[in-house]
C-alpha positions in Angstrom: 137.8 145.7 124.9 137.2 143.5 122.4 133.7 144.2 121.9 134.5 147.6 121.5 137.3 147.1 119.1 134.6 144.7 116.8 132.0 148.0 117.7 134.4 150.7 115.8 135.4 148.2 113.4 131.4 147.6 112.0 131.3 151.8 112.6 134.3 152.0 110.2 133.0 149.5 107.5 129.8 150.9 107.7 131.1 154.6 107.0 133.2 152.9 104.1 130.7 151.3 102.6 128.9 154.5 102.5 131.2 156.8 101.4 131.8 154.1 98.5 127.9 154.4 97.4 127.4 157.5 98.0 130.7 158.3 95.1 128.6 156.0 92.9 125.6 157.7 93.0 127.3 160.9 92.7 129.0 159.8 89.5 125.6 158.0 88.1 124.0 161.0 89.1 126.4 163.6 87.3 126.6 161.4 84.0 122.8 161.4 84.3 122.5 165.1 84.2 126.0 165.0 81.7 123.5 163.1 79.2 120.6 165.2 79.6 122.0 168.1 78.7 123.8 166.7 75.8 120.4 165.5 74.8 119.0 168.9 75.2 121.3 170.4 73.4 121.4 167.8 70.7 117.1 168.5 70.4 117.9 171.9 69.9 120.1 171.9 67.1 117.4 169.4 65.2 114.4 170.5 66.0 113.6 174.2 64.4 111.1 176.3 65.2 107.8 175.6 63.1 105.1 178.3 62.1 102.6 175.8 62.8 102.4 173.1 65.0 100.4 169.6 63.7 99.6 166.3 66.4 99.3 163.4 63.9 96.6 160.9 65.1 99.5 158.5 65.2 101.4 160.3 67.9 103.8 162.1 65.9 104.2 166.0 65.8 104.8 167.5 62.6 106.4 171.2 62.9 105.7 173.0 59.3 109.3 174.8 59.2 110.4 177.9 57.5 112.1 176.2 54.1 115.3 178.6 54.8 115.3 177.3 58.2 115.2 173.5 57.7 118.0 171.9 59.4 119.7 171.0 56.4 120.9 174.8 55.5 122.9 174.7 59.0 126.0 172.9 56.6 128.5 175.1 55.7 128.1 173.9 52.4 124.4 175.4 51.9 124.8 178.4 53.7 122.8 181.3 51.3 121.9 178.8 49.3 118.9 179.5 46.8 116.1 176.5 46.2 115.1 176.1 43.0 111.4 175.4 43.3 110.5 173.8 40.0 112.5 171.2 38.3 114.6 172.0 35.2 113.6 168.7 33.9 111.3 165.9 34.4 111.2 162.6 34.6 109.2 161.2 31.4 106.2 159.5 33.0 103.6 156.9 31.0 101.9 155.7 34.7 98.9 158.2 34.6 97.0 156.9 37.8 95.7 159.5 40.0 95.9 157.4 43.1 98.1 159.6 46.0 100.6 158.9 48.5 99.3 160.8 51.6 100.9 160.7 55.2 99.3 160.1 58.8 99.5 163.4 59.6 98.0 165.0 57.0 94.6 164.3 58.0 95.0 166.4 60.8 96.4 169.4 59.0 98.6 170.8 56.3 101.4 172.9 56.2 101.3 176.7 54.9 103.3 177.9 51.8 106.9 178.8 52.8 107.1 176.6 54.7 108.1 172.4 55.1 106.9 169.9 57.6 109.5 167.9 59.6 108.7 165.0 61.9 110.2 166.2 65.7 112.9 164.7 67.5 112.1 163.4 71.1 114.2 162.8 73.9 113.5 159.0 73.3 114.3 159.0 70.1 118.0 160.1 70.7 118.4 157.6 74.1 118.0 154.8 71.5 120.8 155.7 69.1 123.8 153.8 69.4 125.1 157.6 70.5 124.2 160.9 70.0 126.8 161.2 67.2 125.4 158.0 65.0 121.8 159.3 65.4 120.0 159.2 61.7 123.4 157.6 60.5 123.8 154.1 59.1 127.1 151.9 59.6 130.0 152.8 57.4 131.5 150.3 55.0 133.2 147.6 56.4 137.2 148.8 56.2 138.1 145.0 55.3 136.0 145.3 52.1 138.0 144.9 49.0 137.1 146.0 45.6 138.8 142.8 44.3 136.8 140.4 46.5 133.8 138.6 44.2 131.8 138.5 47.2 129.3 141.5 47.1 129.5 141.9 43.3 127.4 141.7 40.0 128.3 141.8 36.8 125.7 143.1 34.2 126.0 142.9 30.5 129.5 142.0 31.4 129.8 145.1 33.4 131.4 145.0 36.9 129.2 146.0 39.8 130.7 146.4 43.4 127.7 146.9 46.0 129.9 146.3 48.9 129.8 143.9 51.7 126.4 142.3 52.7 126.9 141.4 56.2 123.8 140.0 58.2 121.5 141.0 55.7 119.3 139.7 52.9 118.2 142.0 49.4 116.5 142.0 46.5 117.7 143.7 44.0 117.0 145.3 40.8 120.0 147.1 39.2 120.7 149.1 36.0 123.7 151.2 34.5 124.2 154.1 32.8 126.4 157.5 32.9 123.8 160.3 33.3 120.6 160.5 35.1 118.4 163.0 36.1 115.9 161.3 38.3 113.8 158.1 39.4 110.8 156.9 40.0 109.2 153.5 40.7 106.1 151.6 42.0 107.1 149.8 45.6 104.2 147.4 46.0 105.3 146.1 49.4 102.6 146.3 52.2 103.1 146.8 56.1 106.4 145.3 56.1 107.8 143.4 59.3 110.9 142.8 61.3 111.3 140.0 64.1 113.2 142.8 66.7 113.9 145.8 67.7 117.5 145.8 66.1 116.5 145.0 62.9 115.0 147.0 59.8 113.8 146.6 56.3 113.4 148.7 53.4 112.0 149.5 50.3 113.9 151.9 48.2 115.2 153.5 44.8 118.6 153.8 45.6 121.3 156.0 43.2 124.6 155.1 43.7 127.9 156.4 42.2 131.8 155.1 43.3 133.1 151.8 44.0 132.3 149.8 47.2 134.2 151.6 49.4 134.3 155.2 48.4 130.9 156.1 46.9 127.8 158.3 47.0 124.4 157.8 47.2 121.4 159.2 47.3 118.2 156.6 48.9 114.6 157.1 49.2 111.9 154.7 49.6 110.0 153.1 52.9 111.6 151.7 55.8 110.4 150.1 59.0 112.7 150.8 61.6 112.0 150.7 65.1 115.4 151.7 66.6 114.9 154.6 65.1 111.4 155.7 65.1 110.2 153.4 68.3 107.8 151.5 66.5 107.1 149.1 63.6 105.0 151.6 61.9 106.1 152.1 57.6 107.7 155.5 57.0 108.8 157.6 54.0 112.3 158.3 54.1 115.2 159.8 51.9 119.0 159.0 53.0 122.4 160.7 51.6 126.4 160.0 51.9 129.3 161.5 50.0 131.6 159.3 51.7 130.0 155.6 52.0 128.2 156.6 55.5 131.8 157.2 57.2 131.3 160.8 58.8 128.5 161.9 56.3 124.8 161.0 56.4 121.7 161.9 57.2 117.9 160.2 57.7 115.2 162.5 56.4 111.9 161.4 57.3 108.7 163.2 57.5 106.6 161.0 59.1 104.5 158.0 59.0 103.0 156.9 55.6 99.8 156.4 54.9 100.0 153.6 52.1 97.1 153.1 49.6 95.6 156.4 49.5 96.9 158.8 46.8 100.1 159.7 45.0 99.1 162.8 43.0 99.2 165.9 44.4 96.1 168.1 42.9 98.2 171.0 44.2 101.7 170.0 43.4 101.6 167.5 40.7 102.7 164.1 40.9 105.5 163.4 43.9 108.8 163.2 42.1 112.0 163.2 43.5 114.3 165.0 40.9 118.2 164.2 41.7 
């Protein structure tokens, strides 16, 4: 009696235990697929359909893009919006070197007219993001920051400049005032730039910002090495934007890898200037 009793007890505990893991893999399997598909969907929404399809040497694939049908024109904001192809104004220039700024990828193709090449998203890309929300999104502004705390302000020709907290990180900055610009340009001599891990970054950038620490605008472009993002320590070209100090607005444009000392004048399109 007793062995039997100990029989139907080990019968019963195994059957728990196996109802027990078989719920868990149900549930990892379902949040599995629950992710997938919000990835999916997620690749969708970035990625447009090109006109022409480049493999970069480096691994990446560039999809030349319909200008109209770049991502960007998906907010509300720029629906029937009209580009203006040539600049209104330019930027007075007294650097006359011919030397170029080319890209990886352009040495296995080119993009027609009409059209604009964007770096695609892959699945692995997204899986690294913090979440699928945050993806190409930097950390808002801390909410403790205060505009009257020293720390994280300049002062130039007696003029007060907030730039905001600077938690865990180091800079090197160059910083001028004034009331109205119309565009930027600058020589970033900094070659193949490191980081010690995966969670860390660096950058290289012109950076126009308007608004006090916690409530400003900015428009960023320069190089970055960022392997959370890209999945590799490889030096891209990248241009960044938020009207709201990165708390629900923001977005990382970058085409793809750069190719540093090559050329930065266009014999088709002039020098590379970007006009804010």
């Amino acid at each position: 009696m007793g062995k039997k009793r100990a029989l139907i007890l080990s019968l019963a505990l195994g059957l728990f235990v196996f109802c027990v893991s078989a719920a868990e893999h149900y549930h990892v399997n379902a949040r599995t697929k629950r992710i997938s598909l919000e990835v999916h969907k997620k690749l969708k929404l970035l990625n447009k359909r090109g006109v022409k399809t480049i493999k970069s040497e480096d691994g990446d694939i560039i999809d030349c893009v319909d200008i109209y049908k770049q991502p960007a024109f998906d907010h509300p904001a720029l629906r029937n919006h009209k580009i203006q192809m040539r600049p209104s104004s330019h930027v007075q220039n007294d650097h006359n070197s011919s030397q170029l700024v080319s890209q990886i990828w352009q040495r296995s193709g080119s993009c027609p007219d009409g059209t604009i090449p964007i770096r695609r998203i892959r699945k692995q890309d997204l899986l690294r993001a913090t979440s699928l929300e945050n993806f190409g999104k930097k950390m808002p502004v801390h909410s403790s920051y205060s505009p009257t705390d020293d720390k994280g302000t300049v002062y130039i020709n007696s003029n007060r400049v907030e730039l905001g907290p600077q938690v865990n990180r180091s800079a090197a900055i160059l910083l001028t005032t004034g009331y109205n610009y119309i565009g930027a340009q600058g020589d970033i001599n900094i070659w193949t730039p490191r980081v010690e891990s995966p969670d860390e970054f660096t950058t290289a950038q012109i950076w126009l910002k308007n608004g006090p620490g916690e409530a400003f605008e900015s428009v960023e472009s320069g190089w970055v090495v960022n392997p959370k993002v890209y999945g590799n320590g490889a030096t891209r070209l990248f241009v960044y934007w938020t009207k709201d100090s990165y708390k629900s607005s923001g977005c990382l444009i970058s085409p793809a890898r750069i190719c540093a000392n090559q050329q930065r004048h266009s014999p088709r399109y002039g020098p590379w200037t970007c006009i804010i």
